[in-house]
N, C-alpha and C positions, 0 to 999 in steps of 0.2 A: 650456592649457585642460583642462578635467577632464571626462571620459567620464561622460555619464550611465550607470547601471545597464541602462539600457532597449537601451541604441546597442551594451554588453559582451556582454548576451544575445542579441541579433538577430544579431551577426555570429559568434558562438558555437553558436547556430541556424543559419547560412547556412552554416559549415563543415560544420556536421553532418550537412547536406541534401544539400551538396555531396558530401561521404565517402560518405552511404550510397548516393548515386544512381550515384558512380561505381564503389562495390563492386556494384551491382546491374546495370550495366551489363556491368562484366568477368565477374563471377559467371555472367552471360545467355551473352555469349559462348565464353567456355569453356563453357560446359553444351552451346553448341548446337555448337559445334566435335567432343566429345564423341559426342553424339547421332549427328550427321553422321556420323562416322567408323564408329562401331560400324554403322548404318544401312546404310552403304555396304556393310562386310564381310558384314553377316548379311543384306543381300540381294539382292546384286550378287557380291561376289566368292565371298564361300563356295557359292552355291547350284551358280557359272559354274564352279567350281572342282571340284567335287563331279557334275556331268555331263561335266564335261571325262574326268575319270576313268571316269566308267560309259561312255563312248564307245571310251576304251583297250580298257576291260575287255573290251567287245562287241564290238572288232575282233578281240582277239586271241581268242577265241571262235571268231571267224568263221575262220579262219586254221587254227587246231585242226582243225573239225571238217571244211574242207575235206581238209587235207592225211591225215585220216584216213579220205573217203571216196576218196582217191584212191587210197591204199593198201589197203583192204578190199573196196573197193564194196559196203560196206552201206548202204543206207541211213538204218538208224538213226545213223549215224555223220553225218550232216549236220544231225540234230538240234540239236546247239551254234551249227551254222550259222546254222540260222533262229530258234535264241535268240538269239543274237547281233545278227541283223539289222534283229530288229522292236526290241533295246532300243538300237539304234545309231540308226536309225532317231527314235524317241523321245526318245532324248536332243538328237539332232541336232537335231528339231522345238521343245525346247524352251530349246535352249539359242540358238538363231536368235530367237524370241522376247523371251528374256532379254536379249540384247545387240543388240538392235536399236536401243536409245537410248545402248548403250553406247561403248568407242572402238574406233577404225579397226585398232588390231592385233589386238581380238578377232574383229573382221568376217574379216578377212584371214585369220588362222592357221582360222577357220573353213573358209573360200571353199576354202582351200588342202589339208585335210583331204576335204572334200568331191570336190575334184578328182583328190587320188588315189586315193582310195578309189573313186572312177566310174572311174580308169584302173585300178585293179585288177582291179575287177570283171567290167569289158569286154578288159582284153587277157587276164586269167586265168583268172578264176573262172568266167566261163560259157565259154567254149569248153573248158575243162580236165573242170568237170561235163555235157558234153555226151559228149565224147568218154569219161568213164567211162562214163556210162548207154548208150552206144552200143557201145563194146568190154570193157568190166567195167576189173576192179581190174586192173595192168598193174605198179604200183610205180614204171615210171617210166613218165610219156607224154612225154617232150620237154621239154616249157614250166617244167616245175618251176623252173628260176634265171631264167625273165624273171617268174614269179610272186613269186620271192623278189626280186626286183629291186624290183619292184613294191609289193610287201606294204613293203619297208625305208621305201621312198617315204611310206607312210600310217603307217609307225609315228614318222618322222621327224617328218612336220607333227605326228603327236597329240603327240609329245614335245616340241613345241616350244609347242604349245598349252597345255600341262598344264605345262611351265616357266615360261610367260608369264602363267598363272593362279598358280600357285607364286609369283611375284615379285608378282603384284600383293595377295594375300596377305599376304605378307610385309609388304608399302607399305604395307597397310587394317592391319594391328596395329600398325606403327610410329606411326600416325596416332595410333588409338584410345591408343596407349601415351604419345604426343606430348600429345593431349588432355585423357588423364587427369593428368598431369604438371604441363601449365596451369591444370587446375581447381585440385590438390591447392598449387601454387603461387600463382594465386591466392585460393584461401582461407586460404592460410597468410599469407600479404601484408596481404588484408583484415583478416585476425585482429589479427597485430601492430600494423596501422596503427589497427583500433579497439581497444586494449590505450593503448597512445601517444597518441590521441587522448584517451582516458579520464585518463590521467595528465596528459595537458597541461588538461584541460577542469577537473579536481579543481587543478591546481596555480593555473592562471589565479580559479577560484572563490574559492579561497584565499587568492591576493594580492589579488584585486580585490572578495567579498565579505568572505568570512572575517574576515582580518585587519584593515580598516579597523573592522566591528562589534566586534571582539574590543577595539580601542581605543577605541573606543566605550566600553564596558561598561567597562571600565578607569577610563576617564575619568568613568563615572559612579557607579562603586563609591566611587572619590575623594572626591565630592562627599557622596555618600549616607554617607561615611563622618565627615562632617562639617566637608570642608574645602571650604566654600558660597563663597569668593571665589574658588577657582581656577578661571580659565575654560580650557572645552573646546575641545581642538583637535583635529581630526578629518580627516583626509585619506583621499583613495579616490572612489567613483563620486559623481554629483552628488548621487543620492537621498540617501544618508549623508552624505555633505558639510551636504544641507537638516536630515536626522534631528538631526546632531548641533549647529546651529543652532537648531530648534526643542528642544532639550534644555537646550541653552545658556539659550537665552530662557527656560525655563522654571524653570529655575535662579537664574537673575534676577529673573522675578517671586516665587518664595520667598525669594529674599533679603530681595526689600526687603518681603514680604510678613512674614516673618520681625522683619526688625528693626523692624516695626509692631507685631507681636505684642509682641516681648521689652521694646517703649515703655510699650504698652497694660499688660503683667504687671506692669511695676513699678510704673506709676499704680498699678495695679489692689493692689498688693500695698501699697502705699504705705496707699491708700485704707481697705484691712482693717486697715493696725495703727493708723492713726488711727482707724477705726470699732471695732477693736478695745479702742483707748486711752479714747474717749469712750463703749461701754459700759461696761467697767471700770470709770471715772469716775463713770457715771450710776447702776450699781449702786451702789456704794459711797457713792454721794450719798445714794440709795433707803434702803440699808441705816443709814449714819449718822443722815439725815434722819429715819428714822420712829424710830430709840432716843432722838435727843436732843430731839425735837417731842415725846416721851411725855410728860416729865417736865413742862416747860411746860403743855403742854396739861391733866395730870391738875388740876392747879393750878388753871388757869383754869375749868374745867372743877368744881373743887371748890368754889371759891370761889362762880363764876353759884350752883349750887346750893343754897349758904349762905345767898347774897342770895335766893334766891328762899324758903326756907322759913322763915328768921327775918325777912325785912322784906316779905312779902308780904300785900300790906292796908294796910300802913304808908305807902306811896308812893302816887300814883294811877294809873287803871288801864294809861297808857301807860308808865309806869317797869313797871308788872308784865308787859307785853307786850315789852318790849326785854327784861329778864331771863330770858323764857320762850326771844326770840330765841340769847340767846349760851347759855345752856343747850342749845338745840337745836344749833346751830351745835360747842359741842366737842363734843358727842355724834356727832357724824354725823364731825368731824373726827375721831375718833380712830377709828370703824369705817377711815373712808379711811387711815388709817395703816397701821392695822393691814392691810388688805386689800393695798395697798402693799408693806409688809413680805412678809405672805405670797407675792406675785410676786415680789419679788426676790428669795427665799428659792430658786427652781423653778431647780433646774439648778446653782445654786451652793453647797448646800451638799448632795450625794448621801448619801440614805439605802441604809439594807438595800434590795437587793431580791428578794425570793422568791418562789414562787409561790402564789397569794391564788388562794382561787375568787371570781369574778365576784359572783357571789349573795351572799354574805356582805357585800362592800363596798353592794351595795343596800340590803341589811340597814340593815346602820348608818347610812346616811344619811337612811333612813326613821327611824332611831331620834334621830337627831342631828336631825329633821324632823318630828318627833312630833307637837307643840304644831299648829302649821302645818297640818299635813297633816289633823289632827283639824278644826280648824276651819276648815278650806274643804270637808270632807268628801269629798280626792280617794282617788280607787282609783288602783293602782298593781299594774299585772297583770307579771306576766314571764314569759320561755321560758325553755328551755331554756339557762343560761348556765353560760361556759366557765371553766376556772382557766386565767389569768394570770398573766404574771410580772412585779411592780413593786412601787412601794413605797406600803402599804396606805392610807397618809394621804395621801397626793397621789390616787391613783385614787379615793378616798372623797370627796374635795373634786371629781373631776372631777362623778359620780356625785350628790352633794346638791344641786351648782349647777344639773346639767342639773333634777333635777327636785324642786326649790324655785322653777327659773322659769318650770315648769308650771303649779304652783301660782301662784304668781303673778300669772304675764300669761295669767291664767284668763278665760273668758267670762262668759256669764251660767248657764250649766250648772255643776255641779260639775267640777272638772279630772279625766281619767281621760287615765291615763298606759300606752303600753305598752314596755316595753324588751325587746328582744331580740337575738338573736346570730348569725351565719351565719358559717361557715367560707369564706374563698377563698384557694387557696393556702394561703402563711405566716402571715396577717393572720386576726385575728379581728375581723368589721365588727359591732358595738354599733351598734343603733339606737333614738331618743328621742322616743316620736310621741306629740303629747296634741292638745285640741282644743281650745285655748286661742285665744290674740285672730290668733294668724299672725305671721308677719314678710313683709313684700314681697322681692321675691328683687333688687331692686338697693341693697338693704339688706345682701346674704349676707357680706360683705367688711369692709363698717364694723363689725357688732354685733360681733368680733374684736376691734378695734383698744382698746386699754385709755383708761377711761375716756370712750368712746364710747357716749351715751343717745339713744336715738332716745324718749323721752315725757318729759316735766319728771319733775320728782323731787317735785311734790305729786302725780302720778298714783300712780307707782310708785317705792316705796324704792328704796333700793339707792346704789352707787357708781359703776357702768359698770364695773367688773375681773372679773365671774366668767366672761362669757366668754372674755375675755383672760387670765385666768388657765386654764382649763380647757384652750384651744390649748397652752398653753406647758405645763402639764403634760403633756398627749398627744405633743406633736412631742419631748419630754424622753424618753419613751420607745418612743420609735422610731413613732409612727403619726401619724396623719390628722383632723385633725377640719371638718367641713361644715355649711352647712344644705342639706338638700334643698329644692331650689327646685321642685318639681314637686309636691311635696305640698301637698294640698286637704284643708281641713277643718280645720284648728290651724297646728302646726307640729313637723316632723323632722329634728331633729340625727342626722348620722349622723359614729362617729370608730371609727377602727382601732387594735389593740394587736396586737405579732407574737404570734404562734401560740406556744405551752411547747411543744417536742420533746415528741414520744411516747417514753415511755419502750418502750426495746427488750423482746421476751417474758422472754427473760435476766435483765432488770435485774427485772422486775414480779415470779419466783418468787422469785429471792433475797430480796425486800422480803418475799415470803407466807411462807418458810422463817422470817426471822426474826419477824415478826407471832406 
């Protein structure tokens, strides 16, 4: 059964809680073993240790300065004495104090100190300064070796007091040194173990995160690298066990999402060289159809007109109205050819293209629009327009159609036309605004489509191609063409051509040098 990620962590965490609680527990006690120890010494045995001595010192004081009032009878000579006495005294006060909660051998060598020194006192030292203050200095009075007898007595107990403080001394630093031993023991213990812990917790990540994600990624660099049927195998915690499952799946749905695609691409590819095959076809229809319809058509076309000027009168008036018909008829059919022709011309056979100023191609189509233009009596105002780069006869044809159909699908006003230019970006957006009869805007789409008339052809001439012809010239050269459907009052063509590079300052002197 395979370990979740979640069950690897928690008892990876429970170790860790465990280690550090019980470093924190050893660490507590040693510190406090430690503490304790030092505590004890510096204030119990050193202080016991350090009166024990100033009690020495003050007997033996006391001893001096007798045996030197006995030999002099001065009395300044007992002065050590009752130094001695009051800091023997003192000490003894305070060191009864001090070891009162302390143990039974310091009570003792106390008690016993105590007792000889009250037997010194009383079998020597006052009856020996009685009888000097009483007889004077003598050198000897008798008693001197039951004094010394005596005095051995209390140097004894102090020596054994002040041994017994010596050894317990000794015990309180071997503690503190015992202590310190355990602390630096265990902290060096804890150390190692969290050193070890850290290596085992990196090694365990390792085998149990790590390397299962690292075959992971293995196994999905594989895939990504193009080889989509090999399935992923993936061992290690559940969580990656699941990841590399929903990887898998996901592998599988681009698979077969995939080999939907690569279905759909070959229809789809299929599709373009047959739609590629049957434009090639229809052009080539376009292009044969309108040269070999010429020659026929001039014909019939020459002939109606024959019949209409040499036998008109001659026939009655409905023979001269069918002759006006097929007259009218190859007339209009051979504009449609031609019009025809010219579209299939857009794109397949590439002219020069250079850069034309805007305004000049207006020019000419006003010039090419003369007749027209005079006798509707439209204006034709312009801005500011840009040079572009294309080829002059196709943008001239875009340029006449837009506004010969101003002219045209005119109002009751005269047509007044405006054309203008704005920069966005790369694109320079030409705009076609007159105030003609309109177009409805679920119209915007069809008036496009080649020969598509939205009014009979006794309102309004024409074929239905110039604006199908004018899209395919503009998308020929890289742009856009529309109606604005927002516009009130006529109607506005709006179409794009990309922008001519600015020539660099560099390039603009060299041109002036040579100028």
């Amino acid at each position: 059964m395979t370990r979740s990620l979640s069950r690897w962590l928690l008892a990876a965490g429970a170790f860790l809680l465990v280690f550090a609680v019980s470093a924190i527990v050893l660490g507590a006690y040693a510190i406090t073993e430690l503490t304790d120890a030092r505590r004890t010494g510096t204030t119990y045995v050193q202080p016991a240790a350090r009166l024990a001595q100033t009690m020495t010192t003050a007997f033996l004081d006391q001893e001096t300065g007798v045996r030197g009032y006995v030999l002099t009878g001065r009395p300044d000579f007992l002065e050590p004495y009752r130094t001695g006495e009051r800091q023997a005294m003192d000490a003894y006060a305070r060191l009864t104090e001090l070891i009162k909660n302390g143990g039974a051998v310091e009570r003792a060598n106390l008690l016993t100190v105590d007792a000889a020194n009250r037997a010194w006192l009383s079998g020597y030292v006052e009856p020996t300064l009685e009888i000097v203050h009483t007889r004077g200095a003598s050198g000897d009075i008798g008693n001197s070796a039951r004094g010394k007898i005596l005095f051995d007595e209390v140097r004894a107990a102090l020596n054994r007091q002040t041994e017994h403080y010596d050894l317990l001394r000794a015990n309180s630093q071997r503690l503190v040194d015992g202590a310190a031993r355990t602390l630096i023991t265990v902290c060096v213990t804890v150390a190692v173990l969290l050193v070890l812990a850290i290596v085992a917790l990196f090694l365990g990540t390792r085998r149990v995160v790590l390397r299962p994600l690292a075959d992971l990624s293995a196994e999905a660099r594989r895939v990504a690298g193009g080889d989509f049927h090999h399935q992923l195998e993936v061992r290690g915690p559940r969580e990656i066990v699941d990841l590399g499952r929903d990887v898998d799946e996901m592998r599988g749905h681009i698979l077969r999402e995939l080999g939907a695609l690569q279905e759909a691409h070959r229809a789809l590819d299929e599709q373009a060289r047959e739609l590629q095959r049957s434009n090639a076809e229809l052009e080539q229809f376009a292009y044969v159809a309108s040269h070999d319809l010429q020659e026929p058509l001039r014909k019939v076309a020459g002939f109606c007109q024959l019949l209409a000027t040499r036998y008109r009168g001659q026939l009655d008036d409905r023979a001269d109205q069918y002759i006006d018909f097929a007259v009218d008829g190859a007339k209009r059919m051979q504009v449609l050819i031609n019009d025809l022709l010219a579209f299939s011309r857009v794109g397949r056979t590439s002219g020069e293209q250079r850069e034309l100023d805007s305004a000049e191609l207006v020019a000419q189509a006003e010039r090419n629009l003369a007749a027209v233009i005079e006798d509707s009596g439209a204006e034709i105002r312009t801005g500011d327009l840009p040079v572009v780069r294309g080829e002059a006869s196709l943008l001239t044809t875009v340029f006449q159609n837009l506004i010969g159909n101003a002219v045209k699908f005119r109002g009751e006003q005269p047509p007044r036309l405006r054309i203008e230019a704005e920069r966005f970006g790369e694109m320079w957006e030409f705009s076609f605004s007159d105030n003609g009869i309109g177009i409805e805007s679920q119209y915007a789409e069809r008036i496009f489509v080649i020969f598509q008339r939205l009014h009979a052809k006794e309102a309004y001439e024409g074929t239905g191609i110039g604006l199908a012809l004018c899209r395919k010239i503009v998308e020929h050269h890289g742009g856009t063409i529309r109606l604005d459907t927002g516009y009130r009052g006529g109607t506005r063509f709006v179409f794009t051509l990309p922008a001519v590079p600015e020539q660099t300052e560099a390039q603009q002197t060299t041109e002036g040098d040579h100028d």
